[in-house]
N, C-alpha and C positions, 0 to 999 in steps of 0.2 A: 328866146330859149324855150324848147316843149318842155310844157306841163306836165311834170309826173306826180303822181301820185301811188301811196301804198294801203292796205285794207286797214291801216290804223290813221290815218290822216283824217281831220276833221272836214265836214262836206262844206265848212265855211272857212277854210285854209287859205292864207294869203296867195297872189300870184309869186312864180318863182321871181325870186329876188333881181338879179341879175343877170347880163348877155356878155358874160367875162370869157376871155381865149381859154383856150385849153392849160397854157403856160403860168397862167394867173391860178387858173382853179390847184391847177396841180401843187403851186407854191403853199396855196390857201390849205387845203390839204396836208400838207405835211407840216406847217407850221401850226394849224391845229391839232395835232397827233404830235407834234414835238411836244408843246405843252402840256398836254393831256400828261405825256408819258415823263416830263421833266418835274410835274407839282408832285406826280406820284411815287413815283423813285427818287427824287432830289428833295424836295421839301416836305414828302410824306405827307399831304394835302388830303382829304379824303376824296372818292373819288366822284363823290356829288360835284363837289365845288370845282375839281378839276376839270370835268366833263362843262360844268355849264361854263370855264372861262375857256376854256380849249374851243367852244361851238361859237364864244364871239368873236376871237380870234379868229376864227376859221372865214367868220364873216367879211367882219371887216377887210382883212387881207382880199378876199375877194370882190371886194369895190362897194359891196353893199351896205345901203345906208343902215347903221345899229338900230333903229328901232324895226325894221323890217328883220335883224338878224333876230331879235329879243322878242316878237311875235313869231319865226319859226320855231323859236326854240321852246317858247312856252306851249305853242300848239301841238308840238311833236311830245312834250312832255307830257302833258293833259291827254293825250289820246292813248298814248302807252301806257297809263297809270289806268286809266277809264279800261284799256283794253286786256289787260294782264294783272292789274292790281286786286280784285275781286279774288284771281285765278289763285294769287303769289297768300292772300290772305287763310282762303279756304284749304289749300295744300301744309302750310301752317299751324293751324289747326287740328287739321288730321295728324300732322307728324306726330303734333303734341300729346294727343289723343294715345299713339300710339303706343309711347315712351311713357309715360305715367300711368296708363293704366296696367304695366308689363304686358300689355300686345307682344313688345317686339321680344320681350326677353322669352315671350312662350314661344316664339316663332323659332329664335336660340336654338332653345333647350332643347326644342323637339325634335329640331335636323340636327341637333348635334348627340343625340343620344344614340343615333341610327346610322353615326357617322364613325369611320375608324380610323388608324393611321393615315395609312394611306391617302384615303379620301376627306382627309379632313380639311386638306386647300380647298376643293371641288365644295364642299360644306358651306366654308366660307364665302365664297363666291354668289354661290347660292344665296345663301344670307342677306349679306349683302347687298344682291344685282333685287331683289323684294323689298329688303327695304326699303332700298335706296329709291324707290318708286315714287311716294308721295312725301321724302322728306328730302331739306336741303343739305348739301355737302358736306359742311360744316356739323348740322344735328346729326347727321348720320355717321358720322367720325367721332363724338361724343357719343353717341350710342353703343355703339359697339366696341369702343375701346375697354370697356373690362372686362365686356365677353374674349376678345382677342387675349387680352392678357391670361384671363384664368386657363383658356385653351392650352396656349402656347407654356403656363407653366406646369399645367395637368398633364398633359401630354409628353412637356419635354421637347418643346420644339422651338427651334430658331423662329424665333418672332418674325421675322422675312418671309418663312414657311407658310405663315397664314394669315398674314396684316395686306402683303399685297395682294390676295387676290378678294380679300376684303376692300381696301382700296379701290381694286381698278374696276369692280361691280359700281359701287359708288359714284365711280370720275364719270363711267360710260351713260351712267344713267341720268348724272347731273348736263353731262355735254348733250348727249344725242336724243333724249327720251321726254315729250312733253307730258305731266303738264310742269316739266321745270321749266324756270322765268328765260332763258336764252332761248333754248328750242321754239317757246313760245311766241318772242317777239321778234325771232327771224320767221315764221310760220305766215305771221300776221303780213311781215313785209312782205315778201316775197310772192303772199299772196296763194300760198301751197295749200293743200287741203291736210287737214290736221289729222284722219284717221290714216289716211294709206301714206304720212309723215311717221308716223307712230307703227304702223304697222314693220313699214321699213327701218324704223327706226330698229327695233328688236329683233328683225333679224340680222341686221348688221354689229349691234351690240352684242349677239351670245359668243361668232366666234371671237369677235375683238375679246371682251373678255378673260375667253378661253386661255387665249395668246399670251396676254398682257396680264394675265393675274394666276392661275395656277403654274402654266408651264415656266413663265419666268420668274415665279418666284424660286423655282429649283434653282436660276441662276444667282437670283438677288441673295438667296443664303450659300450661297460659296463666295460673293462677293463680300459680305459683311453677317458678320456673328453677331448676332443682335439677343442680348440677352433679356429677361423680363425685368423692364426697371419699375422694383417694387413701389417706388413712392406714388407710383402713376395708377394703381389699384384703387379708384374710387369703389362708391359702392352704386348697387343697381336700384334702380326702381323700385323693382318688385319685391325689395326686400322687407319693405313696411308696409306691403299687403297682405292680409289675411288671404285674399282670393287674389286671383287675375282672370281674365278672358280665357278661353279655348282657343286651341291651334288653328282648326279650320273656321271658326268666325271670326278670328282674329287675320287670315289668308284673305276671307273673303270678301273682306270688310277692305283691306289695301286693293286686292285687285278689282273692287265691283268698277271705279273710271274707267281704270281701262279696258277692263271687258264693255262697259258701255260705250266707249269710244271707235271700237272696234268693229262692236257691232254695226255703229252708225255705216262706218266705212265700207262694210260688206255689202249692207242693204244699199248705200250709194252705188256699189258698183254691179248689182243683180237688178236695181231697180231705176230706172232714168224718167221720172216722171214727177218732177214737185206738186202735182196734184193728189197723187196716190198717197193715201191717208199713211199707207205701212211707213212708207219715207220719212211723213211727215214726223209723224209721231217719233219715229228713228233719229233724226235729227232734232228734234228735241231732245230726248234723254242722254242722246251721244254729244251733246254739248257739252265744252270742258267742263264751263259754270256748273251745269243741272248735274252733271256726273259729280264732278266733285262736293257739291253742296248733297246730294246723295248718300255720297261713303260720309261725310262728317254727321249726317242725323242718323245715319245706321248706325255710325261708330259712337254715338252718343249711347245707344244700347249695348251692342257690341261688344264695345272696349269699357266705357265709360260705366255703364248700370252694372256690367258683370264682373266688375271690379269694385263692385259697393260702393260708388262714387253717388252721393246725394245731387239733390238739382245744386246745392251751393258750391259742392268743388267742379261740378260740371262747367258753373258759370264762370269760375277760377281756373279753370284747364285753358278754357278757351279766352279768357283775358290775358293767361301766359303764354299762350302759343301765337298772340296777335302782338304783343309787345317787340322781339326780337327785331319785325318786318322790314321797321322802319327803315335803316340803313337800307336795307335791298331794295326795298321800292325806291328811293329814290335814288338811286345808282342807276337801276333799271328805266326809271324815268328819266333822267338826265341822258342818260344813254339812247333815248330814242329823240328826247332832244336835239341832240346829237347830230342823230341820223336826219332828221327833218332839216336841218343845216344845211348838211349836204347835198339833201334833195331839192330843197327850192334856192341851192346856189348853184344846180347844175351841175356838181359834181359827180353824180349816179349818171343823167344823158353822155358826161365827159367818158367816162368807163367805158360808156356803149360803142361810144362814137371809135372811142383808139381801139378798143377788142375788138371790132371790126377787120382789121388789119393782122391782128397775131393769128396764132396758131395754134394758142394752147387753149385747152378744152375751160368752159365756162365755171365748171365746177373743179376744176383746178386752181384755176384763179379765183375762184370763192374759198378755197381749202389757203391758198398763202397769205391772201391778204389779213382772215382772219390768226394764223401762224404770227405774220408781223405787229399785228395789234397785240396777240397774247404775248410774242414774249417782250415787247415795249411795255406797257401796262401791268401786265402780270394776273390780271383779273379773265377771267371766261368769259364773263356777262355781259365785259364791256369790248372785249373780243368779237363776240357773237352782233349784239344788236350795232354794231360800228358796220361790221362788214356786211349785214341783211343790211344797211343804208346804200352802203356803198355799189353792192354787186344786183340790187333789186330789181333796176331795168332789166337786167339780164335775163330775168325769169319769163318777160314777158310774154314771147314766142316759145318757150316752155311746155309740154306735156304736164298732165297732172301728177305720171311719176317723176319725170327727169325737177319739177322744181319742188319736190319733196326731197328729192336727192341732195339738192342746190340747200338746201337749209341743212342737210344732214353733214355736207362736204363744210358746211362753215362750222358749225358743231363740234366737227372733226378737229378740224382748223384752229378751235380755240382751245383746246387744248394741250394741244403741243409745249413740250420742257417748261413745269413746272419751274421756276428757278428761286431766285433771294428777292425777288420783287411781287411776292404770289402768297397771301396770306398761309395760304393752305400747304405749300411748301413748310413753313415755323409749325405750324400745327401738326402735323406728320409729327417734324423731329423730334419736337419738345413730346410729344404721344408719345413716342417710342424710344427715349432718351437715345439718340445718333448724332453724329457728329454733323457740320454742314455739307463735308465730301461724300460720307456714307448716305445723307440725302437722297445727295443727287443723282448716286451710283446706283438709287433703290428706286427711290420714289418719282424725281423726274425724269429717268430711263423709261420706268412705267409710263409714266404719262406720256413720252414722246411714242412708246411703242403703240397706243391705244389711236393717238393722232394717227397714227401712218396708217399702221390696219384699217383704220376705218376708212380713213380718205380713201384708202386703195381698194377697199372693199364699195365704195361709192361708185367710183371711176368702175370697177369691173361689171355693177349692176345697172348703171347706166349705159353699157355696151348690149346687156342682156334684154331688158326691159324697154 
């Protein structure tokens, strides 16, 4: 069987396991995604544990001897966790940083002072599509849920008005935008380069967005009256500060990564010379690592000192914002676990070898495969790095746009209909006291439109580009 290998694979990685048929792999395959997706929806398993018996399943079934399945899968784990663990910790951090010291709630306040009727979805969104930059899914929908509430009941507005395009800033940013933990360990697979990932990443998120959070929330408040459910009015942050931060060092402090990321990407593509010191120096500081470990010691000023936080609640900020991790890291780990299963039982060359023969385009089938994993599992993350295992060959004759594309089309892909087996689906409703139909009519509508746009908006830029 060829040797494959991905930018997170250890350079002392067992050889591929097995020389099994196509028939075998593909059995192997789906009876490890059966299980995957039967611990998690049937036995409610978490999805650590699921992931690592779903990858020896996947083995076994494939003829391979278990100790060789139980070195992929610990090697795929240890490099994922080595590769993105630092990333998932430092982002973390920062979120924390953000949200205690009211960073986020000055960021609030300020676009929503300047904001009116009308434009006050457009506000949201806004909001949101910033914050939701350097925090995860879940902190960011705690965050913002009593800014939404006071909005929606200061103003008078069906909470639909301005929850979903709070929402779908959030989903786009958490699916398609690194340095969140999918984007990032499909990036690593796939082998894409992480600034012009990101750069595309963002322009395919504003109009997705757009779509999927102000104009259809016009539709989601004719579909359901969603009133302000008062019990859900916690209190904020910043309400037991004497001070908070400033608006623009608090902006600037979220965006310094990715402007440093960015930059890298620019100078990569004006500059093709790894000897040339400007490069050099460029690709250091545009490193996700050095960028993000960056905005958390600026934001240690920034947010942290300009909030009257002494060195002891600093040390305290940053012990509570590394606490949460743990579930995600090893989801995240398990999940490239996972992936390394796949890869050295041949099941990524099997991909290669049968698309060979179809028709349909590479990142289409990287947009459903991740589809079928989301709405089986119900998770994004395990969506994401499942499918960057599976579709990774694919990349290899790849452009450096078209396999930036190829992570952004899985991205896409895992987000697709939120439904009843998707944390974040109960999180929504119980936020917004709705029923489980109203959901779906709201919330996972959103989420399928945000999939589709974006896949479509992939598909169309990789005709252009």
């Amino acid at each position: 069987m060829t040797r494959l290998s991905v930018e997170m694979l250890a350079a002392d990685a067992p050889a591929p396991i097995t020389s099994a048929g196509h028939a075998q792999l593909g059995i192997a395959v789906l009876a490890g995604i059966a299980v995957i997706v039967v611990l998690i929806t049937r036995f409610k398993l978490h999805a650590f544990l699921s992931l690592t018996l779903g990858s020896l399943v996947l083995g076994a079934v494939a003829g391979a001897p278990l100790d060789k399945v139980i070195t992929s899968f610990t090697t795929g784990l240890g490099a994922t966790v080595a590769s993105v663990g630092v990333l998932i910790a430092l982002g973390s951090i920062l979120g924390k940083l953000l949200a205690d010291s009211g960073g986020a709630d000055q960021i609030v306040d300020t676009i929503l002072a300047k904001a009116g009727g009308r434009t006050m979805p457009w506000a949201m969104v806004l909001i949101a599509s910033v914050i939701g930059l350097p925090l995860f899914f879940e902190v960011g929908i705690v965050l913002l849920i009593p800014v939404l509430l006071m909005v929606a009941r200061r103003g008078n507005f069906n909470l639909m008005r301005v929850g979903i395009p709070a929402l779908a800033g959030l989903s786009a940013m958490h699916g398609l935008i690194p340095p969140h933990p999918g984007p990032l360990v499909a990036i690593a697979a796939v082998k894409a380069n992480l600034g012009v990932t990101l750069a595309l990443g963002i322009l395919v998120a504003i109009p997705t967005v757009i779509i999927a959070g102000p104009l259809f929330s016009k539709v989601a408040a004719r579909w359901v009256d969603a009133p302000v459910p008062e019990r859900m009015l916690p209190p904020r942050a910043s309400e037991e500060l004497e001070k908070r931060p400033g608006f623009g060092a608090t902006l600037a402090t979220v965006l310094l990564p990715v402007v440093l990321m960015l930059l890298k990407a620019l100078v990569d593509l004006v500059v093709d010379d790894p000897a040339d010191l400007t490069q050099r120096v460029f690709d250091f500081i545009g490193n996700p690592l050095i960028a993000l470990l960056a905005a958390v010691l600026v934001g240690m000023f920034t947010l942290g000192r300009a909030a009257g936080f002494t060195k002891g609640r600093l040390t305290e900020t940053v012990e509570k914002g590394l606490m949460p991790i743990a579930g995600i890291m090893l989801i995240v780990g398990a999940g490239g676990g996972f992936k390394q299963t796949l890869i050295d039982s041949g099941v990524g060359q099997m991909i290669l070898d049968v698309s060979k023969d179809w028709s349909i385009p590479a990142l289409l089938l990287a947009w459903l495969i991740a589809v079928i994993i989301r709405l089986a599992t119900g998770s994004a993350t395990v969506a994401t790095v499942s499918a960057a295992g599976l579709v990774a060959p694919l990349a290899a004759d790849m452009s450096t746009t078209h396999s930036a594309l190829l992570v952004l089309a899985i991205g896409a892909g895992s987000l697709f209909f939120s439904h009843v087996n998707d944390a974040g689906f109960w999180l929504v409703r119980e936020y917004f006291g709705l029923s489980v139909g109203e959901t779906v009519k709201t919330w996972s509508v959103m989420e399928t439109i945000i999939s589709v746009i974006a896949g479509a908006l992939v598909l169309l830029l990789s005709v252009i580009i």
